[in-house]
N, C-alpha and C positions, 0 to 999 in steps of 0.2 A: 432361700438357698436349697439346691437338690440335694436331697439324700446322696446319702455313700453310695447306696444301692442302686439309686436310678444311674449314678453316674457308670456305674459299671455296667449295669444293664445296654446303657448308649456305647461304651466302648468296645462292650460285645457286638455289637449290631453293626457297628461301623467295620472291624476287623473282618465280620463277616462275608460282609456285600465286598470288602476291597478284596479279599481272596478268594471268591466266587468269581470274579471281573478276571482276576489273572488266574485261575482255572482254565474260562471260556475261552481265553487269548494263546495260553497253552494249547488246549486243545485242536484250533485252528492252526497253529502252528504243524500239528502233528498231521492236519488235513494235507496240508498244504507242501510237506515234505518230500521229496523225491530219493531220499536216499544220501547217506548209505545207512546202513543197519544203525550203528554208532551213533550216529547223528538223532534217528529215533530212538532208541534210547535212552541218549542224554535226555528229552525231553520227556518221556516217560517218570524219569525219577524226579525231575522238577512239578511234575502232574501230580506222583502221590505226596513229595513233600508237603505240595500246597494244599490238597488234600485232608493230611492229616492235622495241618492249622487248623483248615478249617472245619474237620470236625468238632476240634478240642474248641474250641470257639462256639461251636455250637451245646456242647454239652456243659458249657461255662453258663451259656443262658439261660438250658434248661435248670440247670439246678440255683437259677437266683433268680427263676419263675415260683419255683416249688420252696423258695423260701420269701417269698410276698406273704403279705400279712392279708390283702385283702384279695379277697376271691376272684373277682372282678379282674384283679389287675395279673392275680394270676391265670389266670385261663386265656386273657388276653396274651400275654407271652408265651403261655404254654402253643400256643395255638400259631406263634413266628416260629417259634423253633419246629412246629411242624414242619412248616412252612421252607422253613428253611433243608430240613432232613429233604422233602419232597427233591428241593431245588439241585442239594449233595447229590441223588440217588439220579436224579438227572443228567446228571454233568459229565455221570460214571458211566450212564448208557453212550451218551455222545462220545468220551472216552476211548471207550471200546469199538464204535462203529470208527472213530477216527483212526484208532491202529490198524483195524481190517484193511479200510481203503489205501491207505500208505504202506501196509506192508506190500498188496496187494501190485500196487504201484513198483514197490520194489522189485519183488518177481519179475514182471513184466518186462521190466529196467535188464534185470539180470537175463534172460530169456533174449532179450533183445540183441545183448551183447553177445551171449555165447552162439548164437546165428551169425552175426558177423564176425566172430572168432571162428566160426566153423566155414565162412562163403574164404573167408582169409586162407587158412589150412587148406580148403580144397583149392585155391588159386597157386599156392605155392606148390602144390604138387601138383598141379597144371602146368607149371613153370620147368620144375623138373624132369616130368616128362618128356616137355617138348624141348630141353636143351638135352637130354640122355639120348632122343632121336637124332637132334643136328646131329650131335656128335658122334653115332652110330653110322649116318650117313658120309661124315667126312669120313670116318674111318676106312667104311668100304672106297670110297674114291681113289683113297691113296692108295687101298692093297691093289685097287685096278691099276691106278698109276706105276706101282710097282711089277704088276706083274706084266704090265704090257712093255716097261724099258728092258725087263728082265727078257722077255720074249725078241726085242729088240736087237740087243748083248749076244743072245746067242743064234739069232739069223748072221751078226756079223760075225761072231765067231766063225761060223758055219761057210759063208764066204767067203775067208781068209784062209780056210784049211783048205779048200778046193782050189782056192786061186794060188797056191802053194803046191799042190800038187800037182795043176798044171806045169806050171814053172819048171818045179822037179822034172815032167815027162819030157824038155827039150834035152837032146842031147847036150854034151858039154863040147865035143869037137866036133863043129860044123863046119860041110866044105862052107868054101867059099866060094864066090862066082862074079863076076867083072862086067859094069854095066859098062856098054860103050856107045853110049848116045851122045852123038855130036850134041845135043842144046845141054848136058850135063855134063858136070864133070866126072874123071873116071874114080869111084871108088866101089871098094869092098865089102861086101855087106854077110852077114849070116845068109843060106838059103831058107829063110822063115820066110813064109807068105804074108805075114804080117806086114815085115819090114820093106818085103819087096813091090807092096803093092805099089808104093809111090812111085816107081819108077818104072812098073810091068806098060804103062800105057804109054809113054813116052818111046817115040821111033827111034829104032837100031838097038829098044835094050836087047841084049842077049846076057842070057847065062851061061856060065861055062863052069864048071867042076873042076 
């Protein structure tokens, strides 16, 4: 039947190697991580949890090395738990190289984004400028638009007040005068040249006063 002691001895030993194993699997995990901050993190504190088992686990063996009875069997133990310390002190370098690289990674991640938060930003006020132009450009269209119906408005204006005062310059009492062309019939017309052209070419007009 094993001693009390051996049997603690093997529980120690056993505990050890299983939270070295999920160390190594942590650690990978933290290789292998992309972010976000949080997420390294959480696995940081699962790292030294397992950590500090297995220290205590370790210093469980050394002190039931240092209480062996026989020389032999202690040196032998004392010489795992080296063994093992070697193994901790390892695990802590990997550790540490594996937060570098994943922090690292993060950066990167972050870096990445704020370049295409920045091509983003400059595309939006690409946007803006060139919709602040269209519409810079409609604007002036219509002030031409406007200003040439307004130019328009007062050509006619300008027309109307002239063709008005033509108007005005006929007399109000005009003789009168008597076409008497046999192929027409006889009527009275204003002496305006206007009126009488239609009838000046036709034979026998005469005018009379």
């Amino acid at each position: 039947m094993a001693a009390p002691q051996d049997v603690h001895v093997r529980i120690c030993n056993q505990e050890i190697v299983k939270f070295d194993l999920e160390v190594k699997a942590l650690i990978q995990d933290i290789r292998d991580c992309s972010g976000p901050l949080s997420e390294l993190t959480e696995l940081n504190t699962k790292v030294k949890e397992k950590f500090q088992q297995l220290k205590h686990r370790i210093q469980e063996l050394e002190q039931s090395a240092k209480e062996q009875d026989k020389e032999s069997e202690k040196q032998l133990l004392l010489q795992e738990v080296e063994n093992h310390k070697k193994q901790m002190l390892s695990n802590q370098t990997s550790w540490r190289k594996a937060n570098l690289t994943c922090k690292l990674a993060i950066d990167n991640l972050e870096k990445a984004e704020l370049l295409q938060g920045g091509d983003s930003l400059r595309q939006r006020k690409t946007t803006k400028e060139s919709l602040a132009q269209t519409s810079s450009t409609i604007t002036e269209s219509l002030m031409g638009i406007s200003r040439m119906m307004s130019q328009q408005v007062q050509q006619s204006e300008e027309a109307m007040q002239t063709l008005g005062k033509e108007e005005d310059a006929i007399p109000e009492h005009t003789p009168w005068h008597r076409c008497s062309s046999p192929a027409l019939p006889t009527r009275s017309f204003p002496s305006c040249p206007r009126k009488c052209q239609l009838f000046t070419d036709s034979p026998g007009c005469k005018r009379r006063v």
